[in-house]
N, C-alpha and C positions, 0 to 999 in steps of 0.2 A: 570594434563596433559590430555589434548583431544585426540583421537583419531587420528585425521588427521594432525599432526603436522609437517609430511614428508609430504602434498602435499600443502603448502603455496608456492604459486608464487611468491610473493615479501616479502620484510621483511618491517614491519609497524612500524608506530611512536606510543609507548604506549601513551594513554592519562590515568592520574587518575582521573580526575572529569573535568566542564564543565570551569570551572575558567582555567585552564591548557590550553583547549579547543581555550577557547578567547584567552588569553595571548598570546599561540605562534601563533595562524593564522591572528592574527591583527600585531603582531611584523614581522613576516617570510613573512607574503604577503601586508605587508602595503598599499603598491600599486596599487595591483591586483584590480576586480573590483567584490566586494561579492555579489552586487545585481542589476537588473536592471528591471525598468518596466516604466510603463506611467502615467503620473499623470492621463488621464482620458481617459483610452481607445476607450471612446464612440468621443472624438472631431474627427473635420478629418483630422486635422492635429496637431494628438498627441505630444506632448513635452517628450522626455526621463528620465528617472531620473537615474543617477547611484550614488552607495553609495560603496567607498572605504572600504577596513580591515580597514584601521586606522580609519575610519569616521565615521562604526558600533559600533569597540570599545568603541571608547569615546564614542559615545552614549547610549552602554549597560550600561556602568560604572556611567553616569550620568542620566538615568534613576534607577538606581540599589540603588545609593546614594538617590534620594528622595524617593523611595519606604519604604528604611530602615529608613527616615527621619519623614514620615508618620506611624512607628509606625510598620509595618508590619515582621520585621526579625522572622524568625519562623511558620508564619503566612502560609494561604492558598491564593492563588489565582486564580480566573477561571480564564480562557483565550478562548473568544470566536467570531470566524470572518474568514472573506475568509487569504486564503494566500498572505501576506503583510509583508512588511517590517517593521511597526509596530507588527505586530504579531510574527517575528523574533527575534527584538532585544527586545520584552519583556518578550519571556518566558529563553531567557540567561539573561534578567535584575533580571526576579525573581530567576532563581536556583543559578545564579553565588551569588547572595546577600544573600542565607540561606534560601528563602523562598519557599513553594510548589507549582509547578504549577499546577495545573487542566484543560486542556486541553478537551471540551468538542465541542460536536459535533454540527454545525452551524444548517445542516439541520433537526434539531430534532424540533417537535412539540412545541409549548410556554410552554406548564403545564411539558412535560417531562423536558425543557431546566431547569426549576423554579425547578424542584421536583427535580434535581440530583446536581443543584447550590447548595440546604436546605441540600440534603444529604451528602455534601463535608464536608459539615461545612468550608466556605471559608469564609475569612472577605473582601473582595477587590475584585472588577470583573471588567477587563481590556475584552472591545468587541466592536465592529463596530455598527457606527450608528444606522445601524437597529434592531438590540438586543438592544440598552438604554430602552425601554418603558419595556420590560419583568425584566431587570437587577433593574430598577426603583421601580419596581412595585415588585420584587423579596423583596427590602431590607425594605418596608415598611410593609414586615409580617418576617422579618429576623432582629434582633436590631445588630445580631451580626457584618454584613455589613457596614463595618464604610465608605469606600471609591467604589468612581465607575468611569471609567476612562473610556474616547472612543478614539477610534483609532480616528478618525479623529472628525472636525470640525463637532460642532452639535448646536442647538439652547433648547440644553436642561441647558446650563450653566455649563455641564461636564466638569471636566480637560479633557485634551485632552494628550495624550499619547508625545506630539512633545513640549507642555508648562513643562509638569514633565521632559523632558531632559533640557530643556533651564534652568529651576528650579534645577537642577542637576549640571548643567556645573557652575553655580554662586556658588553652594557651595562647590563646588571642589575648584574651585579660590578664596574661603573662609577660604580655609585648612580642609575641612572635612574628615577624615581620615576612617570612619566608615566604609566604604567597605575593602580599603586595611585591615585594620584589621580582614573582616572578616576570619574564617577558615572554609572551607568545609568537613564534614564529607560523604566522598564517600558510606559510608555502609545505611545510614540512607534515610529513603521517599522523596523524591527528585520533586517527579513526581505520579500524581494518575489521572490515564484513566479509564474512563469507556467502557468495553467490549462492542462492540457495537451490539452485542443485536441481535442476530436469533436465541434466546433464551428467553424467556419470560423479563425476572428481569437482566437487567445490575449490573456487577460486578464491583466494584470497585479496580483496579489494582493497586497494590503499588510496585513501582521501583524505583532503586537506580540510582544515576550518575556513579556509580560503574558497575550495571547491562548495562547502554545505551553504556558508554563508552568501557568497552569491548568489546561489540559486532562491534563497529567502527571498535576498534584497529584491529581481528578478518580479518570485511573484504572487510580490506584494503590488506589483504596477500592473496587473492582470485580476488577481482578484483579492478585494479586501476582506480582513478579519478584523473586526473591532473590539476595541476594548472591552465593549458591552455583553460581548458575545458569550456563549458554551460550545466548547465540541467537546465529544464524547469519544473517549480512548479505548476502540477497542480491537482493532486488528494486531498484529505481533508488533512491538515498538523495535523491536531489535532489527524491523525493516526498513530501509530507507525511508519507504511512501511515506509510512503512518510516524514513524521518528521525525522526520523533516516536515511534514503536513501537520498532525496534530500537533506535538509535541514542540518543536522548535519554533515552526509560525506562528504556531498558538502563544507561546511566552515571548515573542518578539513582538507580538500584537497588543500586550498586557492583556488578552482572553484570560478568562477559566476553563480550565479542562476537568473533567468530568471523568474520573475510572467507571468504566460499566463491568457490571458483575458476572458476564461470560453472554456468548454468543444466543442462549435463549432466551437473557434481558432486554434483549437492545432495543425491542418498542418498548418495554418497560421503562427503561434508564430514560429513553430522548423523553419521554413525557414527563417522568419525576423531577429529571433536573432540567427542564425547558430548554433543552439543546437546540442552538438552532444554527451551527454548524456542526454538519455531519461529514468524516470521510470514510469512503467505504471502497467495496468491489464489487463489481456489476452483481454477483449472483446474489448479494444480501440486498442488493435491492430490487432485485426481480423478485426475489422472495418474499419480499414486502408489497413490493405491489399487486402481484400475484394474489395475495391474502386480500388485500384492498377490494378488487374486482369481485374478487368470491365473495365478500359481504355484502356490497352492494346486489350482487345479485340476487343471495341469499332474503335480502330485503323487498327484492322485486322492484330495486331502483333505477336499475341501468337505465331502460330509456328516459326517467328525468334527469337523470345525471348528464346524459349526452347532450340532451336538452338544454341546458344550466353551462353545459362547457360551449356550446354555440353562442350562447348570447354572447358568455362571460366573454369569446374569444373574439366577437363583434365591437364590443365594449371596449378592446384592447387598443382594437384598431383607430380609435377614436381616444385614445390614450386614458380611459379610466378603467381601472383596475378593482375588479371587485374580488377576486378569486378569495383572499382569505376568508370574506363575509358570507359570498355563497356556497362554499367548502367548508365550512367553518366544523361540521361533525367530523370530517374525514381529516380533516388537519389536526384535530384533538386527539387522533390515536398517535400522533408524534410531539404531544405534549402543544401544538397551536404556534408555537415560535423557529417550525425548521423554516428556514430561507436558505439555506444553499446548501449541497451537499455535493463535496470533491471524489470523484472515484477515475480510481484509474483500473491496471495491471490486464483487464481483459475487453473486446468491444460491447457494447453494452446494445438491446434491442432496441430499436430506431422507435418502435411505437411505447416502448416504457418511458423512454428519455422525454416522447412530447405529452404522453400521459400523467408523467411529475409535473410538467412545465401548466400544463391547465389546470393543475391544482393551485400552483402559484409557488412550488418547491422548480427552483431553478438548479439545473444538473450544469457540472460543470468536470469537464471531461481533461486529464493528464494525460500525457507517456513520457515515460521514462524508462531509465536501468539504474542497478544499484552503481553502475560503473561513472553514470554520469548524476551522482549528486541528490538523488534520483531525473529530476524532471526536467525536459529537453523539452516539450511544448504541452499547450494546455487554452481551451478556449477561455476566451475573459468575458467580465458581467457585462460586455458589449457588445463582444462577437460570439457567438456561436454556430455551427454546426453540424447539425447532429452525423454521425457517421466517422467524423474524422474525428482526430485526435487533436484538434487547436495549431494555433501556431506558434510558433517556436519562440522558445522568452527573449527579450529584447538583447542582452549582449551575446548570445548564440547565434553560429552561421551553422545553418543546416541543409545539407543541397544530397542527392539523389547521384552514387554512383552507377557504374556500369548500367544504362539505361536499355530497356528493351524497347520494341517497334510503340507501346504502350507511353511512354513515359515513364514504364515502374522499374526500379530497382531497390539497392540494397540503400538504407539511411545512414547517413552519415552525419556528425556534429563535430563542432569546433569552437572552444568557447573555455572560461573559464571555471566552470563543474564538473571540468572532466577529472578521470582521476588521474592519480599519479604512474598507476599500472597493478600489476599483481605482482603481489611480495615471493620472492627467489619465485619467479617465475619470467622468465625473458623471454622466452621463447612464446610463452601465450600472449604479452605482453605486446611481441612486435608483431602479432599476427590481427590486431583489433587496432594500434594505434601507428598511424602514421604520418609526420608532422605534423603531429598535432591534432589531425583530424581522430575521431572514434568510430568506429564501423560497427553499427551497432546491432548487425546481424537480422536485423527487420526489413524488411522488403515493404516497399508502399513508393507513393507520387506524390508532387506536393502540386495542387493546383495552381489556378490563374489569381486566386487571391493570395496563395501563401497557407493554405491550409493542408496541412499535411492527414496523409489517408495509409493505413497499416493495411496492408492486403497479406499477408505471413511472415512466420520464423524464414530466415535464408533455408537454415536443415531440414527444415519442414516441406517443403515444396516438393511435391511429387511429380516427376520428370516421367512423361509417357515416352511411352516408342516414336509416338510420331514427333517427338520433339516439343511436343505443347505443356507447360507448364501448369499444373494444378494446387491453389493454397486450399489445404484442407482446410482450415477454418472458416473460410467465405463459404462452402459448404455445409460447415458444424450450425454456421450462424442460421441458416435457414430451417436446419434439423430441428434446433433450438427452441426455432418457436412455434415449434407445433403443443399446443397446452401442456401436457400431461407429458409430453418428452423434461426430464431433468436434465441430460445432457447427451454427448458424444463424442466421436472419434471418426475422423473420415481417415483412410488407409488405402494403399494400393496393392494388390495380387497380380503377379504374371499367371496370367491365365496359357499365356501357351509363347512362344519367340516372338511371334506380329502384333501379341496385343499385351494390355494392363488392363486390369480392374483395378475397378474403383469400389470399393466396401464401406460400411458402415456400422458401428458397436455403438447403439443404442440403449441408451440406461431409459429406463421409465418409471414414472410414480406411481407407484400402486396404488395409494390411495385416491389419488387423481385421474385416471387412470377407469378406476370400478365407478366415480362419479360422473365419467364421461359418456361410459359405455353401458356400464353395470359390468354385471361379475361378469366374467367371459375366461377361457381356456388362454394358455399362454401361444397355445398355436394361433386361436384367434384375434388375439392383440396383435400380433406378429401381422397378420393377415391385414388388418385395418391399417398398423403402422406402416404396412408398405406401400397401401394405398397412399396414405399420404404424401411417399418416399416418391410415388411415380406421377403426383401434381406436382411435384418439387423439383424434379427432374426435367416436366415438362418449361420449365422456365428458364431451365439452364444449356447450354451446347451439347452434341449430344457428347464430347467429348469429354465433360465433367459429370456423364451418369451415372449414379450408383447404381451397382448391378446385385448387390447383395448385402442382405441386413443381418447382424444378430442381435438379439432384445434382450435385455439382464436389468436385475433391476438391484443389481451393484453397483454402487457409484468408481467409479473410474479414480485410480489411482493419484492422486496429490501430492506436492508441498506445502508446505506448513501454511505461505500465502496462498492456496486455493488454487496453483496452475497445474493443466493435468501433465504429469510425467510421463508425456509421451512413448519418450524410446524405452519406458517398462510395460506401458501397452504394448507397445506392437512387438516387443521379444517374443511377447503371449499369442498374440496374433497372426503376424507374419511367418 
């Protein structure tokens, strides 16, 4: 039993594995409509395609059937490509039929995508035309590789993922009974992700159907998704967050999901296809609201705007709710029907989070790791927060090791999301998990409610001479939000044996930037940015001062999910 099993909002439909999964949201929403997108975003006058519960079904079931027909039951499979409807119904063709998925990240370099396909030991690699020549070339130094499947039409003589369904559906209407027969074992590796890497050496993650599906079941009594609903598919599916959050909760919800047509659509997409669950990461929606403010300003609305959010937030108090009606312009650039939007992976600015909230878009705030399922806590449509990261899902214990004079230390969870450990790996293995418990390498406190607060990475913590502990990111966070700053990196320099500094590698927006100030020398941006640097300074100990800036207006090194990779910063730096 978890901790928080008094604060579930709603009460959830258990799932036991992904077979369960399918069966009831293709039977209970036969209907509804699971998915929708365009056959070719780029024409100008796109053609729609939607695909019914019952129309995915058959298709999992009859792609599932030739998979196991080719040999594979037991078996590994990558899975690698933008997010598609083929990339949907094959990684439920492969776990619903017994076999592994491996799930691996598109935007990764050709030698790492080849070195971690050899190190899966997969035999079968289902991926989008433009991976064939690596996946190709992969199986010609691999014998283990028996099959290569592409999502779509190629001229490399591939099967093609929609021929292996058509190939399915005949021997279904043959009497092939080898699926129905199969049994799913919920405890056993289901699914193996590789950690994606702000750390030297990706790990290999090994999760259960047992592990994903609980955390579903979890939280769905926290925050609901309805049948009625759209979310829009667009951060990497091959991650935890957005694989478990849109994709999974979204079809255990009977929702429709929405493919969006790349990262400059995405006010485009929420408004065409009336999305009104959105999951994202803090910087796409700072991004957006950022935009928001500027127009209004640009309009010369702000002071009625501020105006209109007092009343509206008077109004609230008194329990009627106007916001969609007196926001109604501003909610039409998200197509009028966003009501909740899930982000997790980074902390999000305190004045954005209550900025959505007066629009009448309610943020609702994750954390997790790929190791736990993803998602170990999360505020619900009850409680919120702003600042922390929610509380912890209802059959999860989660309690605060090695404490300092603070209450803070390292997080720790225990609960049934966890994973099973990292594959031939023991040694990292017993270094993160210990009876049970996961150590999950984040440093934070959990308050007097139960609300858990992320203060940094453990690795991250920069340890002064005097002994005082500094998380660069409670630092970044302030950086942050100075307008025209995009982002940063706080860092520490031995300035000499008795002391450390404390630095700063400020990326800034030029464009933003020359609308703040006007045109100005990059020494004088420097000069104002530090002005800034030293009212930011005055708010903090002098202990956590920054003593020295440098200004660039290159963005700062990333993973595919948008976290900065640190320790290839500060190689450059330190």
């Amino acid at each position: 039993m978890g901790d928080n099993e008094n604060r579930k909002v709603y009460e959830s439909r258990p799932v036991k594995d992904y077979r369960d999964l399918v069966d009831y949201s293709c039977t209970h929403y036969a209907e509804n409509i699971a998915y929708k997108y365009k056959k070719d975003y780029t024409a100008k006058e796109p053609e729609y395609i939607e695909k019914t519960y019952k129309q995915t079904g058959e298709d999992i079931k009859a792609l599932s059937t030739t998979l196991l027909k080719l040999g594979l039951e037991g078996k590994k499979i990558v899975l690698v490509g933008n997010n598609s409807y083929e990339w949907c119904i094959s990684y439920l063709a492969i776990t619903c039929g017994n076999m592994v998925v491996v799930p691996i990240d598109k935007a990764l370099p050709d030698n790492e995508m080849q070195r971690l396909i050899i190190r899966s030991g997969a035999e079968a690699i289902i991926c989008d035309k433009k991976y064939l020549d690596i996946a190709l070339e992969t199986q010609k130094s691999e014998e283990k590789i028996k099959e290569i499947i592409c999502t779509e039409k190629n001229d490399k003589k591939s099967k093609t993922v929609q021929e292996l369904v058509k190939e399915g559906k005949k021997l279904l209407e043959n009497g092939d009974t080898k699926y129905e027969k199969i049994k799913i074992d919920p405890n056993k590796m289901s699914i193996m992700l590789f950690t994606s890497g702000t750390t030297n050496e990706p790990k290999a993650v090994m999760l259960t159907q047992k592990n994903i599906c609980s955390d579903l079941t979890d939280i769905a009594t926290f925050v609901k998704i309805y049948d009625t609903d759209t979310l829009l598919s667009f951060l990497p599916i091959h991650h935890t967050f957005e694989c478990t959050i849109t994709f999974l909760y979204g079809f255990y919800s009977g929702a429709t999901v929405a493919f969006c047509d790349g990262l400059k659509y995405i006010q485009k997409n929420l408004a065409e296809y009336k999305v009104s669950v959105f999951v994202a990461v803090p910087l796409v929606l700072e991004t957006m609201y950022k935009k928001i403010l500027k127009a209004i300003e640009e309009k010369g609305k702000t002071k009625l705007i501020n105006k209109m959010t007092k009343i509206s937030n008077a109004l609230l108090k008194c329990k009627i709710d106007l916001r969609k009606v007196i926001f109604k312009q501003i909610l039409d650039n998200f197509g009028g029907n966003l009501r909740v939007v899930l982000y997790g992976a980074a902390p999000m600015n305190k004045d954005t989070i209550i900025g959505y909230n007066n629009l009448g878009i309610s943020l609702v705030q994750g954390y997790g790791l790929t190791e736990t399922s993803p998602v170990i806590s999360a505020e619900t449509d009850k409680e919120k927060r702003p600042g922390s990261v929610g509380l912890a899902l209802p059959s999860l214990q989660v309690k605060i090791e090695d404490k300092d004079e603070n209450g803070e230390g390292e997080i720790t969870v225990k609960g049934p999301n966890v994973m099973l450990g990292y594959y031939k790996n023991e040694e990292e293995t017993k270094k993160v998990l210990k009876n049970g418990w996961f150590r999950t390498g984040d440093y934070g406190y959990i308050d007097k409610d139960g609300f858990i607060f992320i203060t940094g990475r453990k690795k991250d913590i920069i340890v002064l001479k005097n002994g005082k502990n500094v998380y660069p990111q409670e630092i970044e966070f302030l950086i942050n939000k100075i307008p025209y700053v995009a982002e940063s990196i706080v860092y520490s320099r031995d300035k000499s044996t008795t002391d450390t500094m404390l630095c700063a590698k400020i990326v800034y927006d030029k464009e933003h930037i020359k609308e703040y100030l006007g045109e100005k020398t990059e020494q004088e941006y420097k000069q104002i940015i530090w002005e800034e640097i030293k009212k930011i300074n005055q708010t903090l100990p002098i202990f956590k001062h920054i003593k020295s800036i440098t200004i660039t207006t290159q963005g700062l090194k990333k993973t595919t999910t948008q976290k900065v990779k640190r320790y290839e910063e500060l190689k450059e730096l330190v």
